[in-house]
N, C-alpha and C positions, 0 to 999 in steps of 0.2 A: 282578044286575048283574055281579057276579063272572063269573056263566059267559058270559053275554054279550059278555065282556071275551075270555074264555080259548075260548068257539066262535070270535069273531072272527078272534084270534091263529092260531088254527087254518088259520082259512079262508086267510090271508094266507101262513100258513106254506105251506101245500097249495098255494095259487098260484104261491107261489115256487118251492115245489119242480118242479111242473109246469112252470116255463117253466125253471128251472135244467134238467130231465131234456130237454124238447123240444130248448132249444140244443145239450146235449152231444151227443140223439140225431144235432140236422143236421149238426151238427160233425165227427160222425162218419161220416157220408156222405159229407159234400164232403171230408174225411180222405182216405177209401179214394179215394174219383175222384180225386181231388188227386193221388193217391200210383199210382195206377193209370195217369193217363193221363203222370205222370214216368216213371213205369217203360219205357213204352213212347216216349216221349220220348227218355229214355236208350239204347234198343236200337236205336233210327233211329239215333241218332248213332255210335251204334257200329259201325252195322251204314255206315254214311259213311265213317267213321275207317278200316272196314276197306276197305272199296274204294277209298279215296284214298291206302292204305300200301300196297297191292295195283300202282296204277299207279304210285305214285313207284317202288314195283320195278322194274316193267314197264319205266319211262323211265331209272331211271339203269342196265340193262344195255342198254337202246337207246344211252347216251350211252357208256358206256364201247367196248361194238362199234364207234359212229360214231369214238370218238375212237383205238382201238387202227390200224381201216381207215386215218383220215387218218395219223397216224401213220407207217404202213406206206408211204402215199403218198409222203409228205414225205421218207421215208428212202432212198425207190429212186426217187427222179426224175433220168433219163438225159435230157442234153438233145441233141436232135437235129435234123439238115436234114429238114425233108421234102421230096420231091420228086415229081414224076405220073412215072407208066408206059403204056402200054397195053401189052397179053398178044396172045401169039401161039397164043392154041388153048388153049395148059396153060400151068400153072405148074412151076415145077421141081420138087415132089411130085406132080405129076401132077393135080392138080386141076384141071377141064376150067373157061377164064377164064369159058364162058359160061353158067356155074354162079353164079357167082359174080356180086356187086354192082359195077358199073364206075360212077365217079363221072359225070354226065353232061355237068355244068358245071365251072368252074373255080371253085367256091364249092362247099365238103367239106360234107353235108348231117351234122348231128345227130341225127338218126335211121333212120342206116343200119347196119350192121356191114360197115365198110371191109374192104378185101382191100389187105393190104399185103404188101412185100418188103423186108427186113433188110439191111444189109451187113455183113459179119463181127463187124467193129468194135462195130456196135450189137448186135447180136446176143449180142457178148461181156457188152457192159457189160451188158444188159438178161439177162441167162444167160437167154434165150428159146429157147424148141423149137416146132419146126413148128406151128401150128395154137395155141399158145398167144392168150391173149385181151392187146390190147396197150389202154393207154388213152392216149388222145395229147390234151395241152394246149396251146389256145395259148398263147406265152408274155406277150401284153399282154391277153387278154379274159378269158383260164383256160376258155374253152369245151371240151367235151370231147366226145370220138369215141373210139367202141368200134371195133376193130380186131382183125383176126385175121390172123397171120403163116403167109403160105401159099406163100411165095416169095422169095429171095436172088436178091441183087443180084450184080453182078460181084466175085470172089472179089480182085481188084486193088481195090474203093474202100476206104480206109484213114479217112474219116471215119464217125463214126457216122451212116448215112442210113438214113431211112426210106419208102419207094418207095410212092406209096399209084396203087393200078390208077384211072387214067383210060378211059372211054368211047372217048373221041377224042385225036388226038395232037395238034390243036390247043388244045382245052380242057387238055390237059395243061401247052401251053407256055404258058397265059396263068398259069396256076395258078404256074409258076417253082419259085422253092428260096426254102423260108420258113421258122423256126425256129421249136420246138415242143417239150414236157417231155413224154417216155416213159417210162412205165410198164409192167412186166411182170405182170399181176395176176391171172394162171396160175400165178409161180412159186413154187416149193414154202416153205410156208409162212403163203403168202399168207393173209392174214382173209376173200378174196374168192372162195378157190381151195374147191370143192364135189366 
């Protein structure tokens, strides 16, 4: 009866042990996968973290260029008449007019590279040289127009004007004298200037 007692114990012990050793074995399984698939868990995220510190670089030297450019803008804005011309052949550097873009209507297009002419005056304030790149704002919409100074105005206008080459001399007169913020964004120094 005794051993009966003390095989049974046995048996029970043994089973215990068996299912105590099974649980640790799966335990330890689902352990490492558990800890395996964190690990890699982990390296995704990091490997995120590094690409999203990667472009907030990327974007705050985009904002700091965007904002040194405005900047620049803000601090050299010359305000000027604009007015139409039409060209006689050349420009006073010698740049042949029908080279160049002549507006066609009395409505300045936004994606052209305008052909204008400076008067001293502007010319001073804007410290613009020949062929420099001009950027002209309107002053209620802020539209803006690329420009390139290929030509002086009469050495007698004493305001600052900016002469932008008309097609036709009636388009020019519909077009008038309208006021506009200049920009020199050739000049040296410039954020713009390459």
């Amino acid at each position: 009866m005794l051993d009966s007692r003390v095989w049974r114990g046995i048996k029970i012990a043994s089973l215990l042990f068996i299912i105590v050793a099974v649980a640790v074995l799966t335990n330890t399984v689902r352990f490492r996968k558990d800890k395996a698939r964190f690990l890699h868990a982990v390296a995704e995220q990091r490997n995120e973290l590094q690409q999203t510190e990667h472009k907030l670089q990327e974007t705050m030297h985009l904002l700091a260029n965007a904002e040194k450019r405005l900047g620049f803008l803000n601090s050299h804005k010359t305000a000027v008449q604009v007015t139409a011309f039409t060209g006689h052949g050349s420009f006073a550097n010698g740049l042949r007019t029908d080279w160049s873009y002549a507006v066609p209507n009395h409505i300045l297009p936004e994606d052209k590279l305008l052909s204008i002419a400076l008067s001293p005056t502007a010319q001073q304030q804007l410290h613009a040289r020949m062929n420099d790149y001009i950027v002209l704002l309107e002053e209620n919409t802020q539209k803006a127009r690329l420009a390139r100074f290929v030509d002086t105005t009469s050495q007698d206008e004493v305001r600052p004007v900016v002469d932008i080459f008309f097609e036709k001399a009636e388009e020019a007169l519909t077009f008038g004298r309208q006021r506009f913020i200049a920009i020199d964004i050739s000049e040296e120094g410039s954020p713009f200037h390459k």
